[in-house]
N, C-alpha and C positions, 0 to 999 in steps of 0.2 A: 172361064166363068166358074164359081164356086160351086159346089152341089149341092143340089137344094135340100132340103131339109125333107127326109122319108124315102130319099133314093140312095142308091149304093150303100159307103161306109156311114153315112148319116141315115140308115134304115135298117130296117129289120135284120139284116144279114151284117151292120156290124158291131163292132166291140161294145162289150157292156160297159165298160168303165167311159165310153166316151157317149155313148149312149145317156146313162145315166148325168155324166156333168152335163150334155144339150138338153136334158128334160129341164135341170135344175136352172141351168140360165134361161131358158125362155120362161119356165114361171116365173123367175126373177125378175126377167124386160115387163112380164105380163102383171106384174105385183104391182111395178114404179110408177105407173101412172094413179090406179083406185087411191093408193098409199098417198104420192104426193102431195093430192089434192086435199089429204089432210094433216100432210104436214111433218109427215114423217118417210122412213127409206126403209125397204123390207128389211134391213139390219136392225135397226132400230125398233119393228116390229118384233122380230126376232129375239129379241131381248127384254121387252117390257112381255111379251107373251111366259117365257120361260120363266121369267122374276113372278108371275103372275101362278105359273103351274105350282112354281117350285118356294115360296117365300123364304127369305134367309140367306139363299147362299152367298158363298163367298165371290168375290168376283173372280178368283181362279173358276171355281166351279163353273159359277156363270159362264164362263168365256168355254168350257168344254163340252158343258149339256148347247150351248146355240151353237157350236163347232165352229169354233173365230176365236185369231190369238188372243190373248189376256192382256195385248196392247190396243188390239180395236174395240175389245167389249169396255176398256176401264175408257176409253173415248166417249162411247158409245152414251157408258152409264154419267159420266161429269156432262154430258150434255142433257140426254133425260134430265137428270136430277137440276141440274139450270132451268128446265123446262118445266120444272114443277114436277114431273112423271113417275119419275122415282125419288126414292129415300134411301135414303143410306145412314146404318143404327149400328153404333157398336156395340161387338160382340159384347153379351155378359163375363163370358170367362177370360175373354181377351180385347182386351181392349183397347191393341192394335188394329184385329180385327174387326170391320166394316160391315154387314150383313144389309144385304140389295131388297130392297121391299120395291112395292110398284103403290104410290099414291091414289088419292081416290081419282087425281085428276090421269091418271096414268091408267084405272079402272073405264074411266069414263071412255080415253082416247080405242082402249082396249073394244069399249061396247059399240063402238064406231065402225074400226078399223077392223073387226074379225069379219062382220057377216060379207066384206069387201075382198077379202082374202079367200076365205069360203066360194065366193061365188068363182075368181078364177081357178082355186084348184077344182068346184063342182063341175065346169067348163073344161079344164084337163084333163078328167075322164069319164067327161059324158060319153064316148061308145064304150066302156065298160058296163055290162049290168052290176046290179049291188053286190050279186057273189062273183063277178071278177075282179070289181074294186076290193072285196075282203081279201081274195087270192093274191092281189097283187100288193096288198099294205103286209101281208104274210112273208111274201118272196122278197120285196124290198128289207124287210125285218131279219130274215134267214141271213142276206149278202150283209147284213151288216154286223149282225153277230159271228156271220166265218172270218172275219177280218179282223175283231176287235181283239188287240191287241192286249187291252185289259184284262181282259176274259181269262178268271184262271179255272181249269176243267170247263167243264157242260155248260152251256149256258141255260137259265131255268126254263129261257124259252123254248131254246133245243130238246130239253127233257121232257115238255110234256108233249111238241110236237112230234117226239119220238113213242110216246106212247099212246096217240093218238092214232099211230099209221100214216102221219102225213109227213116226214121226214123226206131228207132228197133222195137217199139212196131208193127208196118206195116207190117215190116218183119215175125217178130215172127208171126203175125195173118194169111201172108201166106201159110206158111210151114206146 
């Protein structure tokens, strides 16, 4: 029988990295239904949301700010864009260059589709109080700047977190 989910190596006592992928596919299982029922797949959210943060970029780009290859996100975007959702504008200076906008109709599906997204990550960490939900959007932010491979020197968020006092090594000397 498999082990359930919050015992053993799927609980508290194991690995972060397997940890963190079981957080991310259950909000994932927990996203496909709100989602589907209007007609889109957490990917696809995924994508009209960042085009929405971010206007313009390129669809390399796009495909590294939603962390999905540059072969799922240009899928992803010819269908949006089929769907009316997104737009796609050639660059001014290059005009090989494609730059990913999010339509009004892609605005609308967005004013839909977040407060549905919202409510199950609000649900994910409902036994968090608000400052352990900040604690924990900090710590998830820390594990991903020590890994990022881009990263050349400090990263800005490490620099002011270090001169805030709240750094790991601080921590770890707490505990």
């Amino acid at each position: 029988m498999p082990m359930p989910l919050g015992a053993g190596f799927r609980g508290p006592g194991g690995r972060v990295g397997y940890l963190l992928r079981q957080a991310q596919h259950t909000l994932r299982t927990a996203l496909y239904q709100p989602l589907a029922e209007l007609g889109i797949t957490a990917a696809q959210y995924s994508v009209l949301s960042v085009a929405d943060a971010e206007p313009g970029l390129s669809g390399a780009e796009l495909a590294r700010d939603t962390m999905a290859t540059p072969q799922s996100v240009n899928a992803i975007v010819v269908h949006l864009e089929q769907a009316g959702l997104l737009e796609r504008w050639a660059d001014a200076r290059d005009q090989r260059l494609r730059r990913i906008y999010v339509s009004e109709s892609g605005r609308e599906m967005l004013a839909v589709a977040r407060p549905a997204v919202w409510a199950v990550e609000e649900r994910m960490v409902a036994s968090l109080t608000q400052a352990e939900q900040a604690t924990f959007r900090r710590q998830l932010t820390e594990c991903a700047l020590a890994l990022d491979v881009r990263a050349a020197g400090p990263a800005p968020f490490r620099q002011v977190l270090a001169g805030s006092g709240q750094g790991a090594a601080q921590r770890k000397n707490s505990r």
